[in-house]
N, C-alpha and C positions, 0 to 999 in steps of 0.2 A: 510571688517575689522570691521566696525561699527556694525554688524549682528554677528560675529564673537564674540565679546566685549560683545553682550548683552548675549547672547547663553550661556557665563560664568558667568557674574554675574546673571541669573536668574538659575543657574543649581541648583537640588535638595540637591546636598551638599557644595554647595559654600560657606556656612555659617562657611565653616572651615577656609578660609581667614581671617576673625576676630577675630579665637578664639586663643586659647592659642597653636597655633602647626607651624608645620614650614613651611606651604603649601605656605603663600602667599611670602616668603623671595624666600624660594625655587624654586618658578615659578618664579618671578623676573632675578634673577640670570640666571637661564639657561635659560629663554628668550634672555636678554642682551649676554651670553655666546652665544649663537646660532647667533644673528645678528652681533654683532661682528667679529663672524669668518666670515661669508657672505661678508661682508665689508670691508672682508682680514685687518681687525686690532687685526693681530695672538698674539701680547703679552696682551691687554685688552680681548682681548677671552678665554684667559689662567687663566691669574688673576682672572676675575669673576667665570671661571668654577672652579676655585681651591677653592672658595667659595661657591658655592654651594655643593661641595664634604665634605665643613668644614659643610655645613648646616643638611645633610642629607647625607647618606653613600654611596646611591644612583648614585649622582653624580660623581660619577668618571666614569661615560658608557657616561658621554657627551665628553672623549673621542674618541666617535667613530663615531659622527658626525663631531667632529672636524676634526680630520683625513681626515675625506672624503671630507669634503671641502676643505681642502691644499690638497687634488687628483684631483679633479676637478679641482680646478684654476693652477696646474702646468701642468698638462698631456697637456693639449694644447699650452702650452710654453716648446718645447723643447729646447731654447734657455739659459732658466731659469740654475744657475750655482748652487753648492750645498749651499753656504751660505743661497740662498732658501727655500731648503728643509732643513737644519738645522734649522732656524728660527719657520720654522711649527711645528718638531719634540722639539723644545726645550720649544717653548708654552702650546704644548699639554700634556707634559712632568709635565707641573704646576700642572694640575688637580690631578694626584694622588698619585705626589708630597705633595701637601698640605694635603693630608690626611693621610701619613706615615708619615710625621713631629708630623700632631696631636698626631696619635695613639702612637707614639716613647715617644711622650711628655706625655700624658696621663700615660703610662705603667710604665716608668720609673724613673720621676719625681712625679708624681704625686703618683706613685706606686697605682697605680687601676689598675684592670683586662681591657685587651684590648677593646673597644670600642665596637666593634661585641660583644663583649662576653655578657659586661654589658645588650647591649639591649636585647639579650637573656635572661638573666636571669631575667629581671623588666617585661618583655613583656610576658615572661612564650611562646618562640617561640624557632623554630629550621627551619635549610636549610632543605626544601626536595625539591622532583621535581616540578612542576606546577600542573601537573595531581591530583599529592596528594591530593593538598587543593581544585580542585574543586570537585576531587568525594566525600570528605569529607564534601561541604557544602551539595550536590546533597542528603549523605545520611543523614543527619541531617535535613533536611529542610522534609524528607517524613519518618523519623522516630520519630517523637516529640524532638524537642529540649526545653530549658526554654523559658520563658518570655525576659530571659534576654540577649539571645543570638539570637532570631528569627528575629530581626530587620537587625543587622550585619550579618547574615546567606543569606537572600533574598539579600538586597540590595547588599552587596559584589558582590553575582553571577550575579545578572542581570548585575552590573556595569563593571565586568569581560567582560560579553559576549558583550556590549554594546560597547566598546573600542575596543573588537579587532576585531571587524566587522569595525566598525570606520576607523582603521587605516589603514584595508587592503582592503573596501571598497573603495577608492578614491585615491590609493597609483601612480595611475599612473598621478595622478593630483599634486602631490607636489613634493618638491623635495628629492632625496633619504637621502639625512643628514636630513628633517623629520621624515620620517619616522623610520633609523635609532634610531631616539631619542627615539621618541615614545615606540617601542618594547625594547630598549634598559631598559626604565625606567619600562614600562606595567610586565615583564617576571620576573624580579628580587622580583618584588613586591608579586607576585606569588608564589615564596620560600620561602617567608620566611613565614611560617606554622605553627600556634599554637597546643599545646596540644593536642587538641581534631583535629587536623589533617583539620581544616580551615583555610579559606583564614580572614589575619589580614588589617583592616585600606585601603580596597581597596580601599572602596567608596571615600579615601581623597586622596590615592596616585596617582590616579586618573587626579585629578585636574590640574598640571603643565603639561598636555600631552596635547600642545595648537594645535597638529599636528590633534587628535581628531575631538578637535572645529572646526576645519578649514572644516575638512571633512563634519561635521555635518549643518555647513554651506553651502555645496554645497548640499546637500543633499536636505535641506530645501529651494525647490529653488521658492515655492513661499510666498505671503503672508499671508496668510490662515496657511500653514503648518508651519511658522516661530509663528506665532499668538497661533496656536494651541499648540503649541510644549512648549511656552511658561508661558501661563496659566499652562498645565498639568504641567511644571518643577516648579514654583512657587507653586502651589499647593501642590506638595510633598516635596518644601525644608519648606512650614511651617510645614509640620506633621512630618518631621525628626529633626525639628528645636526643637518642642516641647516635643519628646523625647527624644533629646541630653539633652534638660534643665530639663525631669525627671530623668536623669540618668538613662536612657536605652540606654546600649549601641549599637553607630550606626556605629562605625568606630573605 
């Protein structure tokens, strides 16, 4: 765990915990949402996941971790009566619950365009497939892009490719509401596809995917490779650090 801990705070864009975005609430939350449900305490696993769905839109797919933890701890209690399995169902029920209250509240009261809509429109993004936005960086990245995009263009894809090797690298070492999470959160992040048909904000959405880290931890199984791993990530979170603060964008 301690190896786990540092693996994150020395990662190349960890620097986004401090800054002005929702990554470090947002990992909070569906941390606590995810051990919560392990600990079968189904109504504070609900509560916190319906805050993190208020955090980030994201959040409502810790749905399907949840779920599969009230599968797992009931499937082998056949004994278990339904007030049971209504209790799971009515917790898990919180998560996207809280965020059709928002969005209801938003639209109607508030009379603003739907929540999805807005980010769309400020983010200059649209759904498409996953495929999209990585062939879209693959052809920007080997057809000239600006100064101002080439930063965001690399790092995004490596950081694409880096995860989802991660998650399905060591997938038979954790448990399956991990990795659930993980893909649940990694794919979504994926769609949502800027203008020019790239991948948006990977490098930070990234970050709450602690199922990852875990991997990345077992991965690095000695101290040499923990050491080395760590310089080179330090090393590149100053050189992304120093162009987030020239306004080059990196996420």
């Amino acid at each position: 765990a301690n190896k786990v801990l540092l693996l994150l705070v020395f990662f190349p864009t960890s620097f986004y915990f401090v800054s002005g975005y929702t990554e470090a609430l947002f990992f909070v939350l569906c941390l606590a949402c995810i051990v919560n449900a392990r600990r079968r305490n189904w109504i504070y696993a609900g509560v916190l996941g319906g805050l993190a769905a208020l955090t980030r839109n994201q959040g409502i797919f810790l749905v399907l971790p949840f779920i599969w933890e009230g599968y797992e701890y009931y499937r082998t209690r056949p004994a278990v009566r339904w007030p049971g399995y209504l209790k799971i169902l009515f917790s898990s029920a919180l998560i996207p619950l809280a965020f059709l209250l928002y969005s209801v509240y938003i639209h109607y009261v508030v009379k603003a365009p739907w929540p999805w809509i807005t980010r769309t429109q400020i983010w200059v993004t649209h759904l498409d497939w996953p495929w999209v936005a990585f062939i879209g960086n693959i052809f920007y990245l080997f057809h000239g892009v600006t100064s101002f995009f080439v930063t965001s263009v690399i790092v995004d894809l490596l950081m694409m490719i880096l995860f989802l090797y991660l998650l399905i690298r060591k997938v038979s070492w954790m448990p399956v509401s991990f990795t659930l999470f993980g893909l649940s959160m990694l794919i979504p992040s994926l769609t949502m596809v800027s203008t020019w048909n790239t991948m948006t904000g990977v490098s930070r959405f990234v970050l709450p995917l602690f199922p990852a880290f875990i991997s990345l931890g077992l991965l690095l199984n000695t101290k040499v490779k923990v050491r080395t791993w760590i310089v080179f990530s330090y090393a590149s979170q100053i050189i992304l650090l120093v162009l987030f603060y020239a306004w080059t964008w990196v996420a």
